[in-house]
C-alpha positions as CSV (number, residue, x, y, z in Angstrom):
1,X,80.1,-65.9,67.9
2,X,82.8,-63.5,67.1
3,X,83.5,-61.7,64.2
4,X,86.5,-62.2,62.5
5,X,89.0,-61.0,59.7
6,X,88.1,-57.8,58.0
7,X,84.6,-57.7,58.8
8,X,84.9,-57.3,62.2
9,X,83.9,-53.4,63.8
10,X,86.5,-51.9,65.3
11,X,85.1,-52.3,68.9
12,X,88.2,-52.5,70.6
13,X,89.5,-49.0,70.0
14,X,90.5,-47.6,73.5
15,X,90.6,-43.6,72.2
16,X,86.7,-43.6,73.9
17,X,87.7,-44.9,76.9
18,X,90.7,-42.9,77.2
19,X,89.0,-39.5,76.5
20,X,86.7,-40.7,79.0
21,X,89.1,-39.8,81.8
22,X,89.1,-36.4,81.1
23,X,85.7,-35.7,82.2
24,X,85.5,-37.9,85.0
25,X,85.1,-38.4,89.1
26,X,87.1,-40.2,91.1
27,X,85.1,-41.3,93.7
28,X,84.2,-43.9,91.5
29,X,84.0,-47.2,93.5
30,X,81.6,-45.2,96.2
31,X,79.4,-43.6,93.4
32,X,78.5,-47.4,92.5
33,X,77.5,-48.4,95.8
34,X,74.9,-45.2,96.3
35,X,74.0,-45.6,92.9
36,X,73.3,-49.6,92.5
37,X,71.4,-49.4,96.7
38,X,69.0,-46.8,95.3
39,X,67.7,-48.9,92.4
40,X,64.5,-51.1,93.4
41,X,66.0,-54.8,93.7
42,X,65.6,-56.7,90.3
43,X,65.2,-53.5,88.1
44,X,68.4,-52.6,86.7
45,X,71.1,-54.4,84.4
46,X,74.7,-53.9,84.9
47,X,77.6,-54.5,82.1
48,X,80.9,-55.3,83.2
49,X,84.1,-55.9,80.7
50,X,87.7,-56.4,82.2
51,X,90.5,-56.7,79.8
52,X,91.7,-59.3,82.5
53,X,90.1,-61.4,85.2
54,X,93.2,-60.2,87.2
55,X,91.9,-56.9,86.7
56,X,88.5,-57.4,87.7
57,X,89.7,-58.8,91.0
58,X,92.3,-56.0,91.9
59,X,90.0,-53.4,91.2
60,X,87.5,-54.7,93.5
61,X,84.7,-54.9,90.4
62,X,84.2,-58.8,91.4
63,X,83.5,-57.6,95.0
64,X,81.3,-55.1,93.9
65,X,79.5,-57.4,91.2
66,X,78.4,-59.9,93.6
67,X,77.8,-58.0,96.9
68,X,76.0,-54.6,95.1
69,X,74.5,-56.2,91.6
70,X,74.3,-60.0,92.0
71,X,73.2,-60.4,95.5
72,X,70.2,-57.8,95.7
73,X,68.5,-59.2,92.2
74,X,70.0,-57.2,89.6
75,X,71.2,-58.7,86.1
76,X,74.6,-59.0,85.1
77,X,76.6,-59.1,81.5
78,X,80.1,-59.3,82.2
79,X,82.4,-59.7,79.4
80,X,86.0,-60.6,79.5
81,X,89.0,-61.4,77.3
82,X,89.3,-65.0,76.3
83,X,92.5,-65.6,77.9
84,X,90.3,-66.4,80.6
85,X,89.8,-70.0,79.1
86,X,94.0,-70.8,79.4
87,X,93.7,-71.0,83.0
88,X,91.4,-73.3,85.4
89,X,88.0,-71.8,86.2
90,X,88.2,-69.3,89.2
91,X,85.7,-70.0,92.0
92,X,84.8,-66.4,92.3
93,X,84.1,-66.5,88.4
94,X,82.0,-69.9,88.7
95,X,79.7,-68.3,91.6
96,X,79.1,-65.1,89.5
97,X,78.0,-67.6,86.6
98,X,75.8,-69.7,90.0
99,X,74.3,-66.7,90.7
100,X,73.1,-65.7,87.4
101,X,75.4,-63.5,85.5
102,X,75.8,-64.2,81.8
103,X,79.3,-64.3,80.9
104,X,80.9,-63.6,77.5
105,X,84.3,-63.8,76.1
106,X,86.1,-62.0,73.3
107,X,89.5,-61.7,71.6
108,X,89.3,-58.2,71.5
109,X,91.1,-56.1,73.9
110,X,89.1,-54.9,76.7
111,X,88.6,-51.9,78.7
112,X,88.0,-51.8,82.0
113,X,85.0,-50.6,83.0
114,X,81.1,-50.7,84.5
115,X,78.0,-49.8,83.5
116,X,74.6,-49.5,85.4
117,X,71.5,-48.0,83.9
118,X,72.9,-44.8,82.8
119,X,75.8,-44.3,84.8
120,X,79.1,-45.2,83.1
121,X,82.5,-46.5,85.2
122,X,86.3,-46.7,83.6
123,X,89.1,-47.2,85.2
124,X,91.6,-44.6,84.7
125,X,95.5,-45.3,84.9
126,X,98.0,-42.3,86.2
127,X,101.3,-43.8,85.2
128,X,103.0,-45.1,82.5
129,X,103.6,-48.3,84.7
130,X,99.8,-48.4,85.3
131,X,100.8,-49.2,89.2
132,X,98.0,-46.2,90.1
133,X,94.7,-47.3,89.2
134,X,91.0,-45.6,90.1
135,X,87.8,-46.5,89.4
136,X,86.6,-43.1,87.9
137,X,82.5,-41.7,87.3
138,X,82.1,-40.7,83.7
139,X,79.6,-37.4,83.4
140,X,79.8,-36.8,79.9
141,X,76.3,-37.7,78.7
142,X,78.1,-38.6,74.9
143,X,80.8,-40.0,76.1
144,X,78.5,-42.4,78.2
145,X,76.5,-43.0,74.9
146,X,79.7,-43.9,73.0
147,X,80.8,-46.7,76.1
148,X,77.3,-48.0,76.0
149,X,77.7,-48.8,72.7
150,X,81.1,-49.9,72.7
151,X,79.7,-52.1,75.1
152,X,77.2,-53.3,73.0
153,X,79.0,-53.9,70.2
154,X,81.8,-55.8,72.3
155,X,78.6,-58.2,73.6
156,X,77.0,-58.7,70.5
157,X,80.2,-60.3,69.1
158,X,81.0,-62.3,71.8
159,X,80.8,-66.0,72.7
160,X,78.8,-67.6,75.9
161,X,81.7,-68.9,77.9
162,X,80.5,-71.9,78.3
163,X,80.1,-72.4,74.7
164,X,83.4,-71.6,74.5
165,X,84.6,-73.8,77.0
166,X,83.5,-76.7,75.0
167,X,84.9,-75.7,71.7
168,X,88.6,-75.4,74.0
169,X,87.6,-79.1,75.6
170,X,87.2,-80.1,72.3
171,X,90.0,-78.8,70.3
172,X,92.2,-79.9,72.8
173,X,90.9,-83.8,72.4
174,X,91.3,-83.3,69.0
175,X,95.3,-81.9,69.9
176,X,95.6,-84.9,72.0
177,X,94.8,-88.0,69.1
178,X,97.4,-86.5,67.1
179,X,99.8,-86.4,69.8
180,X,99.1,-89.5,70.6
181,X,99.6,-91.0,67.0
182,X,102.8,-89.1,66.4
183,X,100.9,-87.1,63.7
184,X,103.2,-83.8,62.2
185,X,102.2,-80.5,63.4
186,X,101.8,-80.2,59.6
187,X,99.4,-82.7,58.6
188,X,97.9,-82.2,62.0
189,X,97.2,-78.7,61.2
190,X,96.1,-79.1,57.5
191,X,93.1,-81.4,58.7
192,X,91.7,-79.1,61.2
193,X,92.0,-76.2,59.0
194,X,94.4,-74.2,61.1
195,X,97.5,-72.8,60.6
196,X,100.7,-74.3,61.9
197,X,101.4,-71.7,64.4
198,X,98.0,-72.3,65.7
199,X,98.3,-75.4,65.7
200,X,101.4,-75.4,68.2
201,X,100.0,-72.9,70.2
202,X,97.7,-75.6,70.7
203,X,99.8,-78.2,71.5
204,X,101.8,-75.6,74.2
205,X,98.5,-75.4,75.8
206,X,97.4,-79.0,76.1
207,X,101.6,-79.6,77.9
208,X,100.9,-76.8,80.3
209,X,97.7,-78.6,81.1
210,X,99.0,-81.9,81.5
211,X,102.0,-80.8,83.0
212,X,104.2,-82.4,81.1
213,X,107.2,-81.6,79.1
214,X,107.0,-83.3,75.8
215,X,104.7,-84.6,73.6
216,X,105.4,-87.8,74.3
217,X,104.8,-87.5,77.8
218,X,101.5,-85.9,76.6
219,X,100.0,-88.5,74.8
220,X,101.3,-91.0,77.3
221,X,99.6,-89.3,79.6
222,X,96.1,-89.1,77.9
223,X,96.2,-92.9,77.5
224,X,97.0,-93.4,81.1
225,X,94.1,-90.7,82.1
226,X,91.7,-92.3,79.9
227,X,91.6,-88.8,78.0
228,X,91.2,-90.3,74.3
229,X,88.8,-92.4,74.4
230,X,85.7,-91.7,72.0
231,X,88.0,-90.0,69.5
C-alpha cells in the first residue's frame, strides 16, 4: 500500500533523474533493443515507471515492453501514476497485465524511465514545452545506483493495480447509495472518513462515468443499471 502523510520517503524527487541527463546517450531506444536481444530469454527483469500511460505510449516504451521484454520471457514491473484508474482500462495495458507483467500504481509523481539488469533509461526533455523528447542511456554507474533505488522505493510503496481497481469499484458503490438517497456531501463524507473535497471529487468521478450531468441523473441511473444493489 502506499505510504502516506509525513512518513512517506521522498521518492518522488525528480533532481536524480534530471542530473541524469547530463551524463547520458541518446541513442537510447536502440541501446534497449541490443541490450534486452543479448540476454538469454527468461533471465532478466525489467522496471518500467511512466509518470503517464500517455507517456509510455508516445515514447514507444509499451512497444518496446511487449515486443523486446514481455514476448521473449523476461519479467516485467511497471509502475505508473494512479491517474491511470480515472479512465477505462487500455487494451494495450490489459495485454501487458495477460502476458505477465506486474503492474503497480502510485500517487507520486513519476519519472519516465527503464531499467534492465544494470542498464538505466530516462527520458530526457529539450524544451521548456517538453514537445522534444528522447529516450537517453544513463552511464554513470552512481547515478544508475540512485534510479535503481528510486525505483525501488517507488515499487515498494505502491499498490497492485488490481487491488486498486477494486478499492475505486468500491468507493464509487459506496458514492453511488448516497447519491441515490440524497445524502449531503457532508454527512456523506463524515461516514466514510474523508474529507469533503474528497468526497466531491468523488462524486465528479462517478458523473463522468455515468455520463451524466447531475446527481440526480446519477443515482437514477444506478437504479436503472442495476448498480446498487447489494449495498
Amino acid at each position: 500500500m502506499p505510504a502516506s502523510g509525513n512518513d512517506a520517503p521522498p521518492y518522488g524527487d525528480s533532481r536524480l533523474v534530471q542530473k541524469a541527463y547530463l551524463v547520458a546517450d541518446i541513442r537510447g531506444m536502440e541501446l534497449i533493443e541490443k541490450i534486452t536481444s543479448d540476454q538469454a530469454p527468461g533471465t532478466a527483469i525489467a522496471r518500467a515507471s511512466c509518470a503517464s500511460w500517455a507517456d509510455c505510449e508516445s515514447l514507444g516504451i509499451v512497444d518496446t515492453l511487449h515486443r523486446d521484454i514481455l514476448h521473449i520471457g523476461h519479467r516485467l514491473q511497471l509502475l505508473l501514476h494512479r491517474s491511470v484508474l480515472a479512465t477505462a482500462t487500455h487494451p494495450r495495458l490489459t495485454r501487458l497485465g495477460a502476458l505477465g507483467a506486474e503492474v503497480r500504481v502510485t500517487h507520486r509523481s513519476l519519472p519516465d524511465m527503464l531499467v534492465f539488469g544494470a542498464e538505466v533509461f530516462a527520458v530526457a526533455h529539450h524544451d521548456r514545452g517538453q514537445e522534444r523528447r528522447q529516450v537517453v542511456h544513463i552511464h554513470s554507474q552512481e547515478l544508475s545506483t540512485g534510479l535503481l533505488h528510486l525505483f525501488g522505493g517507488l515499487w515498494d510503496h505502491a499498490e497492485d493495480i488490481a487491488s486498486a481497481r477494486r478499492a475505486e469499484d468500491s468507493i464509487q458503490a459506496i458514492v453511488l447509495s448516497y447519491l441515490y438517497a440524497g445524502t449531503l456531501d457532508d454527512a456523506a463524507a463524515r461516514e466514510m472518513g474523508i474529507s469533503v473535497r474528497t468526497y466531491r471529487r468523488y462524486v465528479a468521478k462517478v458523473l463522468r462515468d455515468l455520463n451524466v450531468t447531475s446527481r440526480f441523473q446519477a443515482g437514477a441511473k444506478a437504479a436503472n443499471l442495476k448498480l446498487l444493489s447489494g449495498l
